[in-house]
C-alpha positions in Angstrom: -14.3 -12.9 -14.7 -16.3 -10.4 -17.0 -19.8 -9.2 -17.4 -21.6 -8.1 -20.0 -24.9 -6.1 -19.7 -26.5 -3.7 -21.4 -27.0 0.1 -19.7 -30.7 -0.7 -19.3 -32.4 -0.7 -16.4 -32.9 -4.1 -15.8 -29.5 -4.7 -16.3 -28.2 -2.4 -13.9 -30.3 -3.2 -11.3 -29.8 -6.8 -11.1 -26.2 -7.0 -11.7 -25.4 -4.1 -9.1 -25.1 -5.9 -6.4 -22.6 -8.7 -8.0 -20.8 -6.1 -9.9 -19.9 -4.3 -7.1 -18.7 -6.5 -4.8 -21.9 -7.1 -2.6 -21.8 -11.3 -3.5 -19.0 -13.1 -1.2 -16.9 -15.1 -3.3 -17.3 -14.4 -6.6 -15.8 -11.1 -8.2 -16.6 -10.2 -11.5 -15.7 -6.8 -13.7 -19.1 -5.4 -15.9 -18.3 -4.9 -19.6 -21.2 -2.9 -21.0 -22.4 -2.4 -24.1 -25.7 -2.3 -26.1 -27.2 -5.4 -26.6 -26.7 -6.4 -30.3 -23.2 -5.7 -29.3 -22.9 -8.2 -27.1 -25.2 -10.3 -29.0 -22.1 -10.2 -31.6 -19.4 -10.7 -29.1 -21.4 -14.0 -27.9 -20.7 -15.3 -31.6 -16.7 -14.7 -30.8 -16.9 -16.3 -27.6 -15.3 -13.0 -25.8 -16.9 -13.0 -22.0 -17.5 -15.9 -19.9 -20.8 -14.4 -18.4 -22.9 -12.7 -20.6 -26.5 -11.1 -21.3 -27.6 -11.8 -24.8 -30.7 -11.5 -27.2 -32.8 -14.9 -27.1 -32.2 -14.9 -30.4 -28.3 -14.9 -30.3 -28.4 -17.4 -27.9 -29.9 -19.6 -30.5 -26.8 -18.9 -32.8 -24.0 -19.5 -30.2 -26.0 -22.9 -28.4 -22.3 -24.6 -29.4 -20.1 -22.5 -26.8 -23.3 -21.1 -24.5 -26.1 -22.1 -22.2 -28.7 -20.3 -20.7 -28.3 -19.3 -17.3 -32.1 -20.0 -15.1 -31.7 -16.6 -13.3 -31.2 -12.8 -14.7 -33.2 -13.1 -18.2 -35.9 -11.0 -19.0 -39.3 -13.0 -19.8 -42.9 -12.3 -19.6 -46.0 -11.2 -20.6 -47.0 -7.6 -21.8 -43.2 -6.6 -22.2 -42.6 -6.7 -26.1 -40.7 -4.9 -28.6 -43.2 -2.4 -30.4 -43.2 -1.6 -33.9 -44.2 2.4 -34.2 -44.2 4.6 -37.1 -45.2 8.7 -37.5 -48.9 9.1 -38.2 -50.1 8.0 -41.4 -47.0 7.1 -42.6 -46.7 4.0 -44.9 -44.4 0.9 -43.3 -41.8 0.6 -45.8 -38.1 0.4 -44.5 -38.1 -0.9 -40.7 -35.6 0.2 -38.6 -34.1 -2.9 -35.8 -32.4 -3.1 -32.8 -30.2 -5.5 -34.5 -29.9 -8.6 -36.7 -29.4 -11.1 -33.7 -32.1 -9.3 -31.2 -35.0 -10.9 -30.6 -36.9 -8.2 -31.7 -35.8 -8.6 -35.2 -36.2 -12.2 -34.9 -40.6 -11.8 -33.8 -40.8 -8.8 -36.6 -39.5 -11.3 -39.4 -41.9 -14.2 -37.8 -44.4 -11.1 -37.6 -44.6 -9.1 -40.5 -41.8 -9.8 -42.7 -40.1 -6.4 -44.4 -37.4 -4.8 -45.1 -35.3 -3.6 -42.1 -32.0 -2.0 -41.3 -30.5 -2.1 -38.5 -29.2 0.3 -35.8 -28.4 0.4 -32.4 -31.5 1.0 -30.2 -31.4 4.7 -29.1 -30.6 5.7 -32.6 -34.3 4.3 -34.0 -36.4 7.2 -32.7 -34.2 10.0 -34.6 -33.3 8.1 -37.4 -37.6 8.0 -38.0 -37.9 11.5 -37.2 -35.6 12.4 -39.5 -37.2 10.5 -42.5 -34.2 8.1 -42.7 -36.9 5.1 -41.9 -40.5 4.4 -41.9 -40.7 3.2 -38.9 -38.7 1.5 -36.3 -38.8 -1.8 -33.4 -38.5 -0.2 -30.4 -36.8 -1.9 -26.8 -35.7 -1.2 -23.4 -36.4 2.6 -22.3 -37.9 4.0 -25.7 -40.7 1.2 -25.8 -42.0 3.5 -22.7 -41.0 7.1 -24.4 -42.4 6.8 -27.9 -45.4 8.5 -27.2 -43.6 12.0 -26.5 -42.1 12.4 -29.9 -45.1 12.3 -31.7 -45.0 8.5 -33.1 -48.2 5.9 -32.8 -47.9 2.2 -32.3 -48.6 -0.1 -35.0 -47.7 -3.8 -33.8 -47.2 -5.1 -30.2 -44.9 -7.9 -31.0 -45.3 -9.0 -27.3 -49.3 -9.0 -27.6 -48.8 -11.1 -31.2 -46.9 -13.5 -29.6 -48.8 -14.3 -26.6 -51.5 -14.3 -29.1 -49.7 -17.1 -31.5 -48.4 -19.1 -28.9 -50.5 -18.7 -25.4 -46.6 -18.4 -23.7 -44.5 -15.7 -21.9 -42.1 -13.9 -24.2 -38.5 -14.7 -24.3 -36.5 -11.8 -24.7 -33.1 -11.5 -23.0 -31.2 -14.3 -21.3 -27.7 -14.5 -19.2 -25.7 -17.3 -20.9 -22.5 -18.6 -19.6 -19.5 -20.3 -21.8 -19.8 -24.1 -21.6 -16.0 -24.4 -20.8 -16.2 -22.8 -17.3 -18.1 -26.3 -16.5 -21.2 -27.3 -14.8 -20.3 -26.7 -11.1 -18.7 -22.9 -12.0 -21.9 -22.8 -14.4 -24.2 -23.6 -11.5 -22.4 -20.5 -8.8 -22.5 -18.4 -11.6 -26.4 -18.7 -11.5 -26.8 -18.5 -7.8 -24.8 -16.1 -8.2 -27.2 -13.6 -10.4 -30.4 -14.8 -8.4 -28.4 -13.7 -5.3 -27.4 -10.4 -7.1 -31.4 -9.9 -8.0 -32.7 -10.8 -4.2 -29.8 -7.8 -2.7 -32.0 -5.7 -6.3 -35.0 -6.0 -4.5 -34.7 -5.9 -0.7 -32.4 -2.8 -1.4 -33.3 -0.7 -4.8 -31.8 3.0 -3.3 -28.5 1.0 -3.5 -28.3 0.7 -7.2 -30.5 4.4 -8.4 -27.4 6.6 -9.1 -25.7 3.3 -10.8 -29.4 3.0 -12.9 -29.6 6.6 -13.6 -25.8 6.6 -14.3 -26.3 4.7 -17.5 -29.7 5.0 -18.5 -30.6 6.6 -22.0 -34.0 8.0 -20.9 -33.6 10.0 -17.0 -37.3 10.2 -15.6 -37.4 8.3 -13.3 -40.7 7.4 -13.5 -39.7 5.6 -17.0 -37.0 4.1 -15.1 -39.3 2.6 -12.3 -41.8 1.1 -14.5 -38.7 -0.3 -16.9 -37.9 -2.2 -14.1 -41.5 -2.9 -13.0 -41.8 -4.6 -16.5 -39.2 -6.6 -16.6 -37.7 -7.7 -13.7 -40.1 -10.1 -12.4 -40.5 -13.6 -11.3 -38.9 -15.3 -14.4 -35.4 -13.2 -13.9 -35.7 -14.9 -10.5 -36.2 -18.7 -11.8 -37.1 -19.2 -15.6 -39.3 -22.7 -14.7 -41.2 -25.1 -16.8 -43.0 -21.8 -18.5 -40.5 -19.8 -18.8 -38.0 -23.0 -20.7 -41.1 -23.8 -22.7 -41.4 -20.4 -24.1 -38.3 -20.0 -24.8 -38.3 -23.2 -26.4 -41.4 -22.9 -28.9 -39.4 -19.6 -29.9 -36.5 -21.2 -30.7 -38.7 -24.0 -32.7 -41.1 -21.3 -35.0 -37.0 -19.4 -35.9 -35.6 -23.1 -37.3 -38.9 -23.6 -38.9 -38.6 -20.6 -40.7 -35.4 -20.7 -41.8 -34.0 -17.7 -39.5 -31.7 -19.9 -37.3 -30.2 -23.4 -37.7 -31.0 -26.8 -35.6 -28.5 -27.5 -32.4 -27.8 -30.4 -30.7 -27.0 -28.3 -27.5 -29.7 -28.2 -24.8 -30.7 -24.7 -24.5 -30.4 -24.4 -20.4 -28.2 -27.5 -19.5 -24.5 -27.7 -20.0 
């Protein structure tokens, strides 16, 4: 069975251990790839086991569900929209048209955006080619460095809106593999994130391996942020959040109603 995860931190610390053959009985082969990659692949149906965007997950509900255990959730970890000094907010770069950071900018601030993988957003505003750009994963932590300023916290506006953890990044698993395979699949990943935690030298060269930004100090606190007690167990906060997300994007018009249950095949 195949993987997909991002190079991120996160990613490749919980999914070491289960892609690497420290589970017993299940085997599974990483595919990785940036997110809004997989984010499209979701919409093919192409891996059983998958971490996706919120946001796509909202797309595929038809052949996905949410798995309980390996998303990334909380508070004080959202996408930031930054810009050079004084510049004026014109085109917006995004992570993607199916990330859920291009989903809370258009709930946000609605503007015009392009789109581009993550790591490319920092040049491409250095360079002039945007106005400014919605950062993720290791740059939210390295913007500082090339000279850009914050302008939104989309995590802080949300938590703001809607008193509730942000939903960013889930691990869905294709509704044909069945409940049961569904259901060791997740205790699977929770298993994968325990091995994470009691033994984090294990995975450092795997993390630094694949990481876009090497210090390890923005590697540490990348993982510090989100990796936490919702990739362990969603719960009744964590499903509500995600709901209410879900809700505001089919009130506006940015996804369409499902009859699928977002965490229950």
């Amino acid at each position: 069975m195949k993987l997909g995860y991002s190079f991120c931190p996160n990613d490749t610390f919980i999914f070491h251990a289960l892609t690497h053959g420290r589970i017993p009985g299940v085997e599974v082969e990483e595919v990785l790839a940036d997110v809004e990659t997989l984010n499209q692949w979701a919409a093919e149906g192409r891996l059983e086991l998958t971490k996706v965007s919120y946001h796509a997950l909202f797309h595929v509900l038809d052949g996905y569900v949410a798995l309980r255990s390996g998303g990334a959730l909380g508070r004080g970890v959202g996408p930031l929209l930054v810009a050079r000094p004084g510049a004026r907010l014109g085109k917006v770069a995004t992570p993607g048209l199916w990330t859920t950071a291009h989903l809370l900018l258009h709930l946000a601030q609605p503007q015009e955006t392009v789109c581009m993988r993550y790591d490319l957003i920092i040049p491409a505003i250095l360079k002039g080619e945007v106005d400014g750009g919605v950062l993720i994963h290791e740059s939210r932590f390295a913007f500082q460095q090339y000279g850009l300023e914050a302008r939104l916290d989309l995590g802080q506006w949300w938590e703001e809106q809607s008193g509730l953890p942000l939903p960013l990044g889930a691990i869905l698993a294709r509704r044909d593999l069945g409940t049961e395979r569904i259901r060791q699949l997740d205790a699977a990943v929770r298993q994968s994130l325990e091995n994470a935690w009691q033994n984090p030298a294990e995975s450092h060269e795997y993390i630094r391996q694949h990481a876009h930004e090497l210090s390890q100090q923005t590697i540490d606190r990348h993982i510090r942020t989100y990796v936490n007690d919702f990739s362990r167990e969603v719960g009744s906060e964590g499903e509500a959040a995600v709901a209410e997300l879900h809700r505001r994007a089919v009130s506006a018009g940015l996804v369409a109603p499902s009859r699928f249950s977002l965490f229950r095949a």
